[in-house]
C-alpha positions as CSV (number, residue, x, y, z in Angstrom):
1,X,24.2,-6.8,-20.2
2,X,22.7,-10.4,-19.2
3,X,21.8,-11.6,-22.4
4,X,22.8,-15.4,-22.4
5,X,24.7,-15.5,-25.9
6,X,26.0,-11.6,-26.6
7,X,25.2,-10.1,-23.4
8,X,28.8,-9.1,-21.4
9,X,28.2,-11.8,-18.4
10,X,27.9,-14.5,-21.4
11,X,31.8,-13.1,-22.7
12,X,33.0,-13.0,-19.2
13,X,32.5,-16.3,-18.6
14,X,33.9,-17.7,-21.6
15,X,37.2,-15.5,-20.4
16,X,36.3,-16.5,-16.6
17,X,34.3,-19.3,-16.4
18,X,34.2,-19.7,-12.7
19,X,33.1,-15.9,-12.7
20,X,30.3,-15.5,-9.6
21,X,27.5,-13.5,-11.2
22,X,24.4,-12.0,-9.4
23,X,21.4,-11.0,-11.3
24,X,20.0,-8.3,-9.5
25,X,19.9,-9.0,-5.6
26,X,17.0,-6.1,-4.9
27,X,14.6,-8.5,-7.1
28,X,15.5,-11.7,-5.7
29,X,15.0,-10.2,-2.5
30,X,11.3,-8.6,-3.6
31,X,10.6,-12.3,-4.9
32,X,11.3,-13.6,-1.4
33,X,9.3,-11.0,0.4
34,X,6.0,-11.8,-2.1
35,X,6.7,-15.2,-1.0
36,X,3.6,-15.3,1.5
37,X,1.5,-17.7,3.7
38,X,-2.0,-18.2,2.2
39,X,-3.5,-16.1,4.8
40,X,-0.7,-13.1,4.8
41,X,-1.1,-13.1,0.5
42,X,-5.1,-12.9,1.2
43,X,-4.7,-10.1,3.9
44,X,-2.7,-8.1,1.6
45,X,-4.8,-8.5,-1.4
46,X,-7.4,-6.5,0.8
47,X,-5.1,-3.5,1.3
48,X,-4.2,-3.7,-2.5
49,X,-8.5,-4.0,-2.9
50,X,-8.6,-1.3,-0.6
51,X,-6.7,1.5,-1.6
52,X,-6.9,0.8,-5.5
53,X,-11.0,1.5,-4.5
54,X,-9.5,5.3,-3.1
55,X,-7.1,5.7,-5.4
56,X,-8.4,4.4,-8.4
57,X,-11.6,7.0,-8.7
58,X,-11.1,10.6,-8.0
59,X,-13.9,11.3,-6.2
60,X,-13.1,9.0,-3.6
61,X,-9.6,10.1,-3.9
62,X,-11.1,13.6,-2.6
63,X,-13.4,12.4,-0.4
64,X,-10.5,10.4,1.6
65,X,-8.4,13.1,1.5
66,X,-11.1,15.3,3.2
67,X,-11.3,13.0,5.8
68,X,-7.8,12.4,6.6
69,X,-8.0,16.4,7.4
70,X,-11.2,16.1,9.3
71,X,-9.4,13.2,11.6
72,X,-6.1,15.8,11.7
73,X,-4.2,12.4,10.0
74,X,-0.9,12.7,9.6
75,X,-1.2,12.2,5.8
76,X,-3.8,12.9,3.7
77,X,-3.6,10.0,0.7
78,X,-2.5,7.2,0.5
79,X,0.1,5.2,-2.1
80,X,-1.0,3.3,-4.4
81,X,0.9,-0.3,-4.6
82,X,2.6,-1.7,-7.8
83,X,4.3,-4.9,-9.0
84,X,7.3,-2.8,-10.6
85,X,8.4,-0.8,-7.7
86,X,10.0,-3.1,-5.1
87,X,9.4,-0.6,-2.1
88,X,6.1,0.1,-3.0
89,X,4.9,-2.7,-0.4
90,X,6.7,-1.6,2.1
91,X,5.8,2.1,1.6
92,X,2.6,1.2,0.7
93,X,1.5,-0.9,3.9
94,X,3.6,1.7,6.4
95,X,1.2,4.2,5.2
96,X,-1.8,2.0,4.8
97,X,-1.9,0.8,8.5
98,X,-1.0,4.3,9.6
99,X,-4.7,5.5,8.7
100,X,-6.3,1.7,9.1
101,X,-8.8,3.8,11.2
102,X,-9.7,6.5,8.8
103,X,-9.5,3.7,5.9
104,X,-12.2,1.8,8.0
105,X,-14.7,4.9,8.5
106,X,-14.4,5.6,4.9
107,X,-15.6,2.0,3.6
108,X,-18.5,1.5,6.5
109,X,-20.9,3.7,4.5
110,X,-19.9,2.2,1.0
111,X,-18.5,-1.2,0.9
112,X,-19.5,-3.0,4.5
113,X,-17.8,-5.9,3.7
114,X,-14.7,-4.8,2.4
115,X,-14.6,-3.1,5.9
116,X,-15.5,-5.9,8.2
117,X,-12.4,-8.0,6.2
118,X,-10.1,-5.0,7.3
119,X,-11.2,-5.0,10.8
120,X,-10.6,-8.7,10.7
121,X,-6.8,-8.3,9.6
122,X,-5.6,-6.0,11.3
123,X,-3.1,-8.1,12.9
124,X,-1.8,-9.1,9.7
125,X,-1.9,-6.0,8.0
126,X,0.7,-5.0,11.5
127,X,2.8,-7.6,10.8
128,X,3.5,-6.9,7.3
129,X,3.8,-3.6,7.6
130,X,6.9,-4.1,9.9
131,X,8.2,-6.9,8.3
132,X,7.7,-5.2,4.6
133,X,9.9,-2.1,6.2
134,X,12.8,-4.3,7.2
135,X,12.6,-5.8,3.6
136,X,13.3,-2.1,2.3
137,X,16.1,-0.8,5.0
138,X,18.0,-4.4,3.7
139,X,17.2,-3.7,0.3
140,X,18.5,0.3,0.6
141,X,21.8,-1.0,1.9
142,X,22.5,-3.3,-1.3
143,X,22.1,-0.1,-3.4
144,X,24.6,2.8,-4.1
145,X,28.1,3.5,-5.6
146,X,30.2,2.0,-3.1
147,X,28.5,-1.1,-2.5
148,X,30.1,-4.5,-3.4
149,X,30.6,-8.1,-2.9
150,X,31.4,-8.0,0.6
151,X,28.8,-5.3,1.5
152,X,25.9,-7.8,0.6
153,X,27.2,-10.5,1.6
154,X,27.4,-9.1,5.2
155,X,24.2,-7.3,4.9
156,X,22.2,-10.4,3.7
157,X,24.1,-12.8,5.9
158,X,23.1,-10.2,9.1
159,X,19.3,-9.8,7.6
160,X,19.3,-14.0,8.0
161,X,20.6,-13.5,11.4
162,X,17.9,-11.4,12.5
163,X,15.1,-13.7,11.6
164,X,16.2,-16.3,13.7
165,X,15.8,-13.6,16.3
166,X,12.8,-12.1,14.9
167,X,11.0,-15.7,15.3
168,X,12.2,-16.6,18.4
169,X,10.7,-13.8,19.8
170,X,7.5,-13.6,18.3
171,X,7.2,-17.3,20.0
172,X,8.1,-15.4,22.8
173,X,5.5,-12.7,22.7
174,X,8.0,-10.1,22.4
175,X,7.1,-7.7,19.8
176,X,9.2,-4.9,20.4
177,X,11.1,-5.3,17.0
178,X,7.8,-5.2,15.3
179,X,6.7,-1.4,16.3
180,X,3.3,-1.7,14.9
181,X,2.0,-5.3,15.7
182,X,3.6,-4.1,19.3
183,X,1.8,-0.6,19.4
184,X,-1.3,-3.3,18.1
185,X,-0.8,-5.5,21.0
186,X,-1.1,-3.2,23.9
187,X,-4.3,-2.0,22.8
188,X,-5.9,-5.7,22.4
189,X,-3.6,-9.3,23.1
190,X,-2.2,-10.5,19.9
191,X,-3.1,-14.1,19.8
192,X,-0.8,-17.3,19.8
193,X,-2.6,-18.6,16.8
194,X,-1.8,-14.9,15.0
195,X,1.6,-15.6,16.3
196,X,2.5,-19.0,14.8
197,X,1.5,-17.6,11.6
198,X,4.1,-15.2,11.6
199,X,6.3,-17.1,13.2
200,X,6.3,-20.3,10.2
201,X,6.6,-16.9,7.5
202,X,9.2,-15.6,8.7
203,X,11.3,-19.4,9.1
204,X,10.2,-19.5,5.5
205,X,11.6,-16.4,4.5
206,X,14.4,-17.1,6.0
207,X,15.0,-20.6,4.0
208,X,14.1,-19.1,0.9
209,X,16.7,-16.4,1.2
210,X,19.1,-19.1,1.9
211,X,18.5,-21.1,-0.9
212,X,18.6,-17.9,-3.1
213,X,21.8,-16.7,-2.1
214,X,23.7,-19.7,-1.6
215,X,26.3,-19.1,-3.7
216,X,26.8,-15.8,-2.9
217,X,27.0,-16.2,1.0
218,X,29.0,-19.8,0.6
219,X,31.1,-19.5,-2.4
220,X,34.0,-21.1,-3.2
221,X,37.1,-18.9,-3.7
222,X,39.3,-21.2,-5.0
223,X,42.1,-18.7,-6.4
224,X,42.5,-17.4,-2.9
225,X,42.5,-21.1,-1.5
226,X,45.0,-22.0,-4.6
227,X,47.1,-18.8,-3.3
228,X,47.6,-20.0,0.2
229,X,48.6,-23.3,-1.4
230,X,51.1,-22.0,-4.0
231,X,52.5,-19.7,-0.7
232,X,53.1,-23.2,1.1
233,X,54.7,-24.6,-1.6
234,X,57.1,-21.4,-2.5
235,X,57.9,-21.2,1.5
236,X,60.4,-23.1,3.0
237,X,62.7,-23.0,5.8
238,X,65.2,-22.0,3.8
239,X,63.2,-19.8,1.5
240,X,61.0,-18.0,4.1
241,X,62.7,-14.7,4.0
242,X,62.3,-14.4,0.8
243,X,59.5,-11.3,-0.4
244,X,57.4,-14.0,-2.6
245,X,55.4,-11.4,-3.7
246,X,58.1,-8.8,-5.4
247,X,59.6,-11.7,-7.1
248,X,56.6,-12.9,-9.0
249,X,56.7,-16.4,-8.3
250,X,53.6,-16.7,-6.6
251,X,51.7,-14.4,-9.7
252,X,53.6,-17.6,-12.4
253,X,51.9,-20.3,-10.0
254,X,48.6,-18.5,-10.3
255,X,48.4,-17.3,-13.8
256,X,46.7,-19.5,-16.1
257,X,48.2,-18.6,-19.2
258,X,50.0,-20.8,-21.1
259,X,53.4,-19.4,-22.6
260,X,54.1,-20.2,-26.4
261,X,57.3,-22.3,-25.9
262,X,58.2,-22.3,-29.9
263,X,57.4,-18.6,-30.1
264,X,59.1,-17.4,-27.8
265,X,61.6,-20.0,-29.0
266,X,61.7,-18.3,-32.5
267,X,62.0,-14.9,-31.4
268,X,64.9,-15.3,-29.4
269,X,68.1,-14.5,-31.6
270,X,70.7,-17.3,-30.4
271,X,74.2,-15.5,-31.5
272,X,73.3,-11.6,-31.5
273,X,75.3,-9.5,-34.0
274,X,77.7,-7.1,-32.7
C-alpha cells in the first residue's frame, strides 16, 4: 500500500504527482500524545511500573482483584498498557486513576516506594488521564467508513482550537474540562507550579500537531484555484450566460492531457466515400 517503489501511493503519484497523501493520521496523532514533558514521561512510567507489577504475576493479579471487591470498586482489574494499541493510554490511565486509592493500599505492604512515587503524582497521573481521553474521542472521530478529507481536517483543526482553550484555562485555574484533575482539586489545591507544567505540554502538543499536519490543514488546492481562474477567463460580459460547465470548456482548460495532433490527424478520412 505505502511501499515507496511498488506500493499504490508510489504509482499514484507518478499518475498525480501533486497527490496529498496521509500516512495514517491515528499514529501521528499517538506520536504526538507520547510526546511528554520530562516529568509527565516519568509519572507515567510509574503507572506503566505499576500495573505491569499486578498484571504481570497472577497472584497479585488475584490479590488486587480481591481487593477491588473488598473496597466495592467499580472495577475489579486493571488494563494493562501497550505500545501497539493507541487507546491503550488513554484506557489504560482512565482506569488506572479510577482505583489510584486501592492501587496505593495494595503496594504499601509490598513495594513502599513504588507507593510513596504514586502518592507523589497524583496530580500528574489526573492530568493525563483527562488529557489521554480527549486524545482517544479525537482519534475515534478520524476512524470509520464515512470519514474523509474534510472530516479530519475539521476534527484536527477543532482539537487545535481547544488547546488554546484548554491552556488558557489551566492558567486560569479552571479545571472544569479536565474532570479528574478538577474532582483532584477540590479535595486538595492543585498548585501553580503543577499548573505551568501542564500548561507548557499542552502548548507543545499543540505545535507539534501543527507541524504534523501542515499540509493537511493548509494545503494548497491548486486545481480548484486553477478552476476559478479558467471560469474568469471563459466569463465575459458577453459570454456570461453561457452554462460553462455543459459545454466542456472549462473540463478542456483543466485537463492536462495532451491530444495527439498527427493521430488524430491520420485518422481523420479527408474526402469520405459515398
Amino acid at each position: 500500500m505505502i511501499g515507496r517503489h511498488r506500493g499504490f501511493i508510489s504509482f499514484l503519484k507518478k499518475a498525480v504527482p501533486g497527490v496529498l497523501t496521509v500516512h495514517c493520521v491515528i499514529h501521528k496523532q499517538h506520536l504526538v500524545a507520547k510526546n511528554l514533558s520530562g516529568r509527565l514521561y516519568k509519572s507515567m512510567n510509574t503507572v506503566i511500573t505499576a500495573v505491569n507489577k499486578i498484571k504481570a504475576h497472577s497472584l497479585n493479579s488475584r490479590l488486587f482483584r480481591q481487593l477491588c471487591i473488598d473496597n466495592d470498586e467499580e472495577f475489579e482489574r486493571l488494563l494493562l498498557h501497550t505500545e501497539v494499541r493507541w487507546l491503550s493510554n488513554g484506557n489504560c490511565l482512565k482506569r488506572f486513576y479510577s482505583l489510584f486509592d486501592t492501587v496505593v493500599e495494595f503496594f504499601q505492604d509490598s513495594n513502599t516506594g513504588l507507593c510513596d512515587d504514586l502518592k507523589n503524582i497524583k496530580d500528574d497521573i489526573a492530568y493525563l488521564s483527562d488529557i489521554f481521553t480527549k486524545f482517544n474521542e479525537v482519534n475515534l472521530e478520524l476512524q470509520g467508513n464515512d470519514v474523509n478529507l474534510i472530516k479530519v481536517k475539521s476534527a484536527i483543526s477543532t482539537f487545535l482550537s481547544k488547546c488554546k482553550l484548554f491552556k488558557r484555562n489551566l492558567a486560569r485555574h479552571e479545571l472544569y474540562q479536565f474532570p479528574s484533575l478538577c474532582e483532584l482539586d477540590k479535595e486538595k489545591s492543585i498548585s501553580d507550579d503543577d499548573l505551568q507544567v501542564y500548561c507548557a505540554h499542552v502548548e507543545e502538543l499543540q505545535r507539534d500537531m501543527s507541524e504534523r499536519f501542515q499540509d493537511l490543514l493548509f494545503a494548497k488546492n491548486t486545481r480548484l484555484e486553477r478552476g476559478f481562474s479558467a471560469v474568469a477567463l471563459l466569463l465575459s460580459k458577453q459570454r456570461n450566460r453561457l452554462r460553462i460547465t455543459e459545454r466542456g470548456d472549462l473540463r478542456l482548460l483543466l485537463s492536462e492531457l495532451q491530444p495527439d495532433v498527427e493521430k488524430l490527424i491520420s485518422l481523420h478520412q479527408v474526402q469520405p466515400s459515398h
